[in-house]
N, C-alpha and C positions, 0 to 999 in steps of 0.2 A: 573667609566666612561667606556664606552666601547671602547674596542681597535680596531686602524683604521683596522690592519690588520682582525680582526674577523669580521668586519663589510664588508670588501672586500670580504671574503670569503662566506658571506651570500648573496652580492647581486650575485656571482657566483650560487648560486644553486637554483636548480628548485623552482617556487611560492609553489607548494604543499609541499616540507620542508622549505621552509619558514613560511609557515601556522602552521608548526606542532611544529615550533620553537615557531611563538607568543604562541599559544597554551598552549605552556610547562611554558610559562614566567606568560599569566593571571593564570592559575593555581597555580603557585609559590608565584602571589602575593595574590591570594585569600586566599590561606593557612595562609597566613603571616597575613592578614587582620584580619582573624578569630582568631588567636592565640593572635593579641596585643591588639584586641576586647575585647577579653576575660579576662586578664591582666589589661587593663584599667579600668575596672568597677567593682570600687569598691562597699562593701556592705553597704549599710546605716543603722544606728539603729534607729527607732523611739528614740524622747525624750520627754519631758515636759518642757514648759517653768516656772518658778515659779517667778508669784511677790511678791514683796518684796516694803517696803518704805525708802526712804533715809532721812526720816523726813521733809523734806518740799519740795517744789514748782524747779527743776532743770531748769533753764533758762539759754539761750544765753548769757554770759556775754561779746558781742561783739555788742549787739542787740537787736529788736526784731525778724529779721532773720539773717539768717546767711550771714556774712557781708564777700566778697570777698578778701576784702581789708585789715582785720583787719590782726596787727600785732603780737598781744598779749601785745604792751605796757601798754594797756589801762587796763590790766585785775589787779584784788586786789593783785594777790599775783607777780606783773610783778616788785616789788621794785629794 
């Protein structure tokens, strides 16, 4: 956060170093912008998706859509 007295002494000085003050800050953040830009994005690798069967038919067993409500009591293996 910036300090009251620094903010004092900035509306003390002429607009034109004021100017040169934002000036110096978008620059500083632009820098920053560009470095965590760059940082943040990572590489992706193509893949493949590959199917497979699980031997039969994978159904809702709460359903036949997905039910909001369900608890899991109802399900086969819920003993």
């Amino acid at each position: 956060m910036l300090d009251m007295e620094i903010a004092k002494q900035i509306q003390k000085i002429s607009i034109s170093e004021q100017i040169e003050i934002i000036e110096l800050i978008l620059q500083s953040l632009r820098t920053e912008i560009e470095t965590k830009g760059k940082i943040s994005q990572k590489s992706f690798r193509p893949f493949r998706v590959r199917k497979f069967s699980l031997g039969e038919e994978v159904t809702d067993f709460c359903g036949d859509a997905i039910d909001q409500d369900c608890d899991g009591k109802d399900l086969p293996c819920a003993d």
